[in-house]
N, C-alpha and C positions, 0 to 999 in steps of 0.2 A: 190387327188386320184392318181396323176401321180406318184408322188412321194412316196407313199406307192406300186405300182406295182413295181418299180423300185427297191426298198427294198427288195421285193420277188424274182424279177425275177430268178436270180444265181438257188436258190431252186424249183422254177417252172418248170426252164430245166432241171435239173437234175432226179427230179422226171417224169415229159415229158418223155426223152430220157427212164428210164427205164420201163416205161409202165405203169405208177402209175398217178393217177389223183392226182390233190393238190388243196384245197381250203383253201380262209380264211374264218374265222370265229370268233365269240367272239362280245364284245362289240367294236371292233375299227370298222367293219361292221356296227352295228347300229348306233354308236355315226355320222357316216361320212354321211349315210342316214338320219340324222338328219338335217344337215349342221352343224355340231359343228365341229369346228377346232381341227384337228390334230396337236397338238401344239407342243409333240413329238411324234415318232416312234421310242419305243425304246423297247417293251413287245409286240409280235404280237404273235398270236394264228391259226393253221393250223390244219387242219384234211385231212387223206388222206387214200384211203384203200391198202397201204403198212401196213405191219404187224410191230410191233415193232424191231424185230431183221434186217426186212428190212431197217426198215428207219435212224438205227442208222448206218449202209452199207453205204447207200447212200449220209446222211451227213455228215461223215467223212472226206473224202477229203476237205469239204469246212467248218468246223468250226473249230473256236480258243477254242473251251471247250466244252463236252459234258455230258450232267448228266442224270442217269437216276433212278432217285429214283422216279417215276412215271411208272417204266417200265411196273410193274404188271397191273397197271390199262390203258397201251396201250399207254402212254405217254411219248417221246422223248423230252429232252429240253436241248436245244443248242447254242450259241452266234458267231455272225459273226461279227467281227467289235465289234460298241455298243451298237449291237441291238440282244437280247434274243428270241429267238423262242422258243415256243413248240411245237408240230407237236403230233395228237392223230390220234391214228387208229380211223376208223367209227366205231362208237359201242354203245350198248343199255346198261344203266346200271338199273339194275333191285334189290331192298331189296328184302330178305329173310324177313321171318315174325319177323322171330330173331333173324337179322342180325344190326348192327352198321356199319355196312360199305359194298358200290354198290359189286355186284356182275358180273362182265362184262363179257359181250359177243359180239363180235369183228360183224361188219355188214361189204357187200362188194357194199353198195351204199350209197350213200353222203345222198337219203332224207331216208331212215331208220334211218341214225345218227340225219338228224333234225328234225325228227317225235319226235325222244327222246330227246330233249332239253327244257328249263323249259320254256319258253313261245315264242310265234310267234313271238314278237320282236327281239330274239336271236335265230330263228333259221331260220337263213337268212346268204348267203352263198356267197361268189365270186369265180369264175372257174376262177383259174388262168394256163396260163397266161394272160387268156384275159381279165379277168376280169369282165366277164358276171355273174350277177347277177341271183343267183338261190334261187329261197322262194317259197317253196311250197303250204304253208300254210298261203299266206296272213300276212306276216309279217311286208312290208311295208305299208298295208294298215290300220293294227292296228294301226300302228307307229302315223300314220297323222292321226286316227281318236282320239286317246289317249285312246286305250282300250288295258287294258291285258288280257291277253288270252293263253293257253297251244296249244299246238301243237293237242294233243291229250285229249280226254276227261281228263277232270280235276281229278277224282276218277283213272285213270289209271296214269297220272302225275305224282300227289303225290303220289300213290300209288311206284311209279319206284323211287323215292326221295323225302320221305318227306318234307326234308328241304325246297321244291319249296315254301310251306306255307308257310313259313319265310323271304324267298325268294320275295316274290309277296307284302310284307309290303312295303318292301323296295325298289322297285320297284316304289311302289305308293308316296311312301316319296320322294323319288330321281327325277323318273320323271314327276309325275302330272300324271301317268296314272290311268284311272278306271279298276276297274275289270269288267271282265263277272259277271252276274248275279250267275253262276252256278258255280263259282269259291270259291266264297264267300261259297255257302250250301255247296261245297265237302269238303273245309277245315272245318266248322263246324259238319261234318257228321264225320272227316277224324281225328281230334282233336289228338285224342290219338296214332296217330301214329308216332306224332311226339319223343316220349316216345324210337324211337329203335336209334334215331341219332346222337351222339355222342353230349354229352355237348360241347367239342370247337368247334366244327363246329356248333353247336346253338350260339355259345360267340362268335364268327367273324361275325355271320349275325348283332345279337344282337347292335355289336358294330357299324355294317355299316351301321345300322338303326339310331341308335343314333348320328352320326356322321352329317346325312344331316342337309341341311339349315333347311327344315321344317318337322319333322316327323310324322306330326299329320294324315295326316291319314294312316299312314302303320299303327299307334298305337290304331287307333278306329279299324284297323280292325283286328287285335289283340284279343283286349280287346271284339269285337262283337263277332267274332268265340270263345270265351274261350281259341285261342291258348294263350293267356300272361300268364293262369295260369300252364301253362306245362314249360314256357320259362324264364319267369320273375315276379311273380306272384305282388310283389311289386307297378308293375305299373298300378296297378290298382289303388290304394289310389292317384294318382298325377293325375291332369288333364291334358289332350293331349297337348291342349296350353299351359300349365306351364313349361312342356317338352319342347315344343319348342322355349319358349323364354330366354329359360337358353342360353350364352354365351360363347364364347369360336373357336376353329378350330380346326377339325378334332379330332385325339382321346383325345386330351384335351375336347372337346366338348363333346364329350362321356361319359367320365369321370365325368364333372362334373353335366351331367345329372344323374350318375347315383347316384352321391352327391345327387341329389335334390329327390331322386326314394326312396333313402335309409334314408332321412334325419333324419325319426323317429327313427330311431335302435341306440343303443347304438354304442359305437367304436369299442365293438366286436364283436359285432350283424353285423353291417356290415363288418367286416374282414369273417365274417361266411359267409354271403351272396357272398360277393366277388369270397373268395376262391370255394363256389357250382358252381359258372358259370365258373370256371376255370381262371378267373382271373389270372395275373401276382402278385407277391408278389409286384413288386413296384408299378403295377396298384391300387393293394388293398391300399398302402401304402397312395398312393396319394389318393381316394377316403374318406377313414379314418381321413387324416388328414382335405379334407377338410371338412365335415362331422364334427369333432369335434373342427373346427377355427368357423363355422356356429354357432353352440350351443352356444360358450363360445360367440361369439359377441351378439345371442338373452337373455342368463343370465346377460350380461352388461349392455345391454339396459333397458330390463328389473326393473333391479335393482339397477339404476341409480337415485337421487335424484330427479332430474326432467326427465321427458321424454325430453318436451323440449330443455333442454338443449343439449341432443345428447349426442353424447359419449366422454369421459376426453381423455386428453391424453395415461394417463396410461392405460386403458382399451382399446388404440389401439394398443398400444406397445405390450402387451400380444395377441392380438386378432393377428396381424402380427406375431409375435412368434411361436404359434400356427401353424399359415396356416404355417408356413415354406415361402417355395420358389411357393405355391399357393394361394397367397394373392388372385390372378386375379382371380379362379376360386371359393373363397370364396366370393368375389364379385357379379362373377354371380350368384349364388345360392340365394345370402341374397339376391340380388333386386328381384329376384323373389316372393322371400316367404314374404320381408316387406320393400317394394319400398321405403317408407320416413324413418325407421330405417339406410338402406341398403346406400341412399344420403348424411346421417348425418354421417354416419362413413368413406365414402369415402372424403366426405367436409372436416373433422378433419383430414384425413391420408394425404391428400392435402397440409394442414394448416403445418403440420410438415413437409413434405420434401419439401414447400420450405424453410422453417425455416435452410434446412441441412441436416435435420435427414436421414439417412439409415436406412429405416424400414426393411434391409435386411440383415442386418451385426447384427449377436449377439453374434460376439467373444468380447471377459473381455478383459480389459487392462491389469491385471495377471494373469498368468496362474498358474498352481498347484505347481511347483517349486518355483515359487515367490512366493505366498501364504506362502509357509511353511518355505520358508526362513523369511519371514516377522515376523509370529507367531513362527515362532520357532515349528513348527509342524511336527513330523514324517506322512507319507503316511496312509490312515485311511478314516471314514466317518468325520473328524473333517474339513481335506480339502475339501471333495464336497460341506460339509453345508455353510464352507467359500463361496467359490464361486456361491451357489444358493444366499449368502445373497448381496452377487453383483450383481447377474440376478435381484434381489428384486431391490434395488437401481437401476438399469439402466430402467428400468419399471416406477418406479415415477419420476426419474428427467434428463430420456434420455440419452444422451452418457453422457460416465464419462471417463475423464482424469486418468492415472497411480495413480497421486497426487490424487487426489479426490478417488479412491479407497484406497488407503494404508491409508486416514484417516479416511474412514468409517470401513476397519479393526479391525485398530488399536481403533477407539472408543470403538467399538462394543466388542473386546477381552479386555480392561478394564472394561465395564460395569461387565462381566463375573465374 
């Protein structure tokens, strides 16, 4: 804690000397009321009722960089050293019925700005400089009992931001808190209001959800209010636990949960699904692929002469081909969906690297200019077909030498 006021202080006086109160605020407040270590301090979050043109005045003098493409919504964001502030006027933010995005109005007391913050856990405050702890509404006492809870009736909350709905999943995911009883009927009552919120700001909750260790009950309670059919409608067909025991860190983990959400859909069923949650194209990219390295390893298996046997070599060379550079998140996906298929393909991918193999590397010993010099080929579909029919050969009998390609060529263009 010493050393977080110490962080602030510069900015406490300054603000002090001009007449302006300074608090912090945010998650580094609750995390520390937790006893969770501060491991860095390097994003710290301030509210203060200086107006925005004030506070960019003020910080001036003392910051290396100042940005303000938050101005509009009252937010200053500035870096001293290698520590990033932001600094927010006090303020209520309120939707219009038909709005996508808060409508703000500036407040000139600190508990009107945490009356308006999306649950009692977060809206808890330090007076700096001294550091005296302000929570108006019981925030530390939710904290230790493990309950969440809004500031304000829950119907007026969501109401001022629906996203808190989405918000309060992950919340439960992340920290093991319960909800109020009454929190749960408002977002069921509240459902379709989530409908005015911006799809990416739904796809960043979405992703932070899917991200924790265990998301299973932000996703029961989800799936109990009807929000998942507004948000992600998919996750309903997956069980909460199957959800959680997909593998992986951070937005890889996300990711390849949402492999496991999407697994039914085609490759462009899921590029479609992808890209409605706003998706990144290479998020899509990576989702898709792993998505259809999953398929091609349960068609292998499948239709493999023995089950028992597990899966051949070749049918893992293709199945790594496939995944690309997400072999590991094809992984977690199959031991979910078929734990002893999922051991037997990971046992055989095993069996080959230590044998040597690079189940990562699938560049040819020639490329297209050799090819044609070899065949005697002008540039054409004649050189891809060449070269798919050595992706063929390195599929059944693994890497292949320059020499061992030029005579599978060369057979292959006499047989012709």
């Amino acid at each position: 804690m010493a050393e977080l006021l110490d962080t602030v202080r510069p900015l406490a006086s300054v603000f002090a000397e001009a007449g302006h109160s300074l608090y912090l605020v945010g998650g580094i407040v609750r995390d520390q009321l937790r006893g969770l270590p501060l491991e860095s301090i390097d994003d710290i979050d301030l509210t203060t009722d200086a107006r925005p043109a004030r506070i960019k005045k003020l910080v001036g003098p003392l910051a290396d960089a100042v940005w303000t493409q938050g101005e509009r919504f009252g937010t200053i964001g500035l870096r001293i050293g290698d520590v990033d502030f932001e600094i927010t006027t006090f303020r209520a933010e309120v939707y219009r019925d038909d709005s996508r995005k808060p409508q703000v109005a500036y407040a000139d007391a600190v508990d009107a700005d945490l009356a308006r913050r999306d649950f009692t856990i977060n809206a808890i405050a330090r007076a700096l400089p001294s550091g005296q702890l302000v929570d108006p509404h019981g925030g530390l006492a939710d904290l230790e009992a493990g309950v969440l809870r809004t500031p304000l009736d829950p119907l007026v909350s969501f109401g001022d931001d629906p996203l808190r709905m989405l918000r309060a999943a992950r919340f439960m995911a992340r920290m093991g808190v319960e909800p109020e009883a009454e929190m749960a009927v408002a977002i069921s009552a509240m459902v379709d209001r989530i409908d005015i919120v911006s799809v990416e700001r739904i796809r960043d909750e979405l992703v932070k959800l899917l991200r924790t260790d265990d998301p299973t009950a932000g996703v029961e309670l989800l799936v109990r209010t009807g929000l998942v059919d507004h948000c992600l409608p998919d996750l309903r067909v997956v069980s909460p636990t199957a959800v959680r025991d997909v593998a992986g860190h951070g937005d890889e983990r996300a990711l390849n949960r949402l492999a496991l959400i999407w697994l039914g859909k085609t490759p462009e069923e899921v590029s479609a699904a992808g890209h409605a949650v706003r998706l990144s194209n290479e998020q899509v990219a990576t989702v898709r692929t792993v998505v259809d390295a999953v398929h091609r390893a349960q068609d292998a298996y499948a239709s493999g002469s023995s089950l028992a046997e597990g899966f051949g070599a070749e049918a893992v060379r293709r199945i790594a081909y496939r995944a690309k550079d997400h072999l590991a998140g094809v992984h977690a996906v199959y031991r979910v969906v078929d734990p002893d298929a999922a051991a037997r393909l990971q046992e055989e991918q095993r069996r080959l690297e230590v044998e040597g193999e690079d189940l990562s590397d699938w560049s040819l010993p020639l490329g297209g200019e050799e090819i044609m010099a070899l065949l005697d080929l002008h540039p054409g579909p004649a050189v891809g077909e060449a070269a798919a029919s050595l992706r063929e050969l390195r599929f059944r009998e693994g890497p292949i030498s320059v020499a061992r390609a030029r005579q599978h060529l060369l057979a292959a263009a006499t047989e012709t």
